[in-house]
N, C-alpha and C positions, 0 to 999 in steps of 0.2 A: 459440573457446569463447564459448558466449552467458551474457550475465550477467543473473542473476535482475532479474525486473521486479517491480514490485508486487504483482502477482496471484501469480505465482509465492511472493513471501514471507507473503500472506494467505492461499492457498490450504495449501501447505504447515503454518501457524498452523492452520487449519483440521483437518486430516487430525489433526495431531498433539495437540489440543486436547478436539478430537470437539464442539466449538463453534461456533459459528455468523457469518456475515458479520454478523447483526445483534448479537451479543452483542459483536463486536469493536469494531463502531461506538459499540455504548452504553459499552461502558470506557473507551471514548475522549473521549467529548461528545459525538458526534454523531449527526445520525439516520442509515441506514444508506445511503438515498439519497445521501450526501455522498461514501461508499468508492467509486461504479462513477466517477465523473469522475479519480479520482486512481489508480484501475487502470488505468485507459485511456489516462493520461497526458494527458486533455483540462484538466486543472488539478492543482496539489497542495495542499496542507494549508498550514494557515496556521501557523506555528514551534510553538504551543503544542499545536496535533493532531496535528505531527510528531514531537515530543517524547514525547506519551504516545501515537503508534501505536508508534515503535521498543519504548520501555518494553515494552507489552502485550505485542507480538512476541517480546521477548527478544532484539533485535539491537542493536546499536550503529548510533547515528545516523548517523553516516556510509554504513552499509550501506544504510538503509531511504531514505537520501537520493540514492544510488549508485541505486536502482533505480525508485525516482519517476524518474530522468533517465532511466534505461533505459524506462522504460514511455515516456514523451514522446517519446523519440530512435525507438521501434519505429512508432508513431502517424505518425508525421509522413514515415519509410518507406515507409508504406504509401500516404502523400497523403492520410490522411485529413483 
């Protein structure tokens, strides 16, 4: 069974919010360009962005933090 990645938990936020990748970013601090590096698993959030992405989302940190690794661990898979 594959475990949700990033995108998967933002996109999801997405669908069920009817909101946007950019509205996510701004409730969080950041501009929106900072979410595709940490979907892609090419970086993550620094503790206080991962802090209030889990919040925003509605996950617990561990979750949102379980799948920032799963997003790296799929990246890195692939060679890229």
């Amino acid at each position: 069974m594959q475990r949700d990645n990033l995108r998967d938990l933002i996109e999801r936020w997405v669908r069920r919010t009817g909101s946007t990748k950019g509205r996510l970013a701004k409730l969080i601090g950041v501009h929106r360009t900072r979410l595709y590096p940490w979907m892609e698993g090419q970086s993550q959030p620094e503790t206080e962005h991962l802090e209030a992405l889990a919040e925003v989302l509605g996950e617990r940190l561990s979750v949102v933090a379980a799948a920032i690794d799963e997003s790296r661990r799929q990246r890195e898979a692939v060679g890229a």
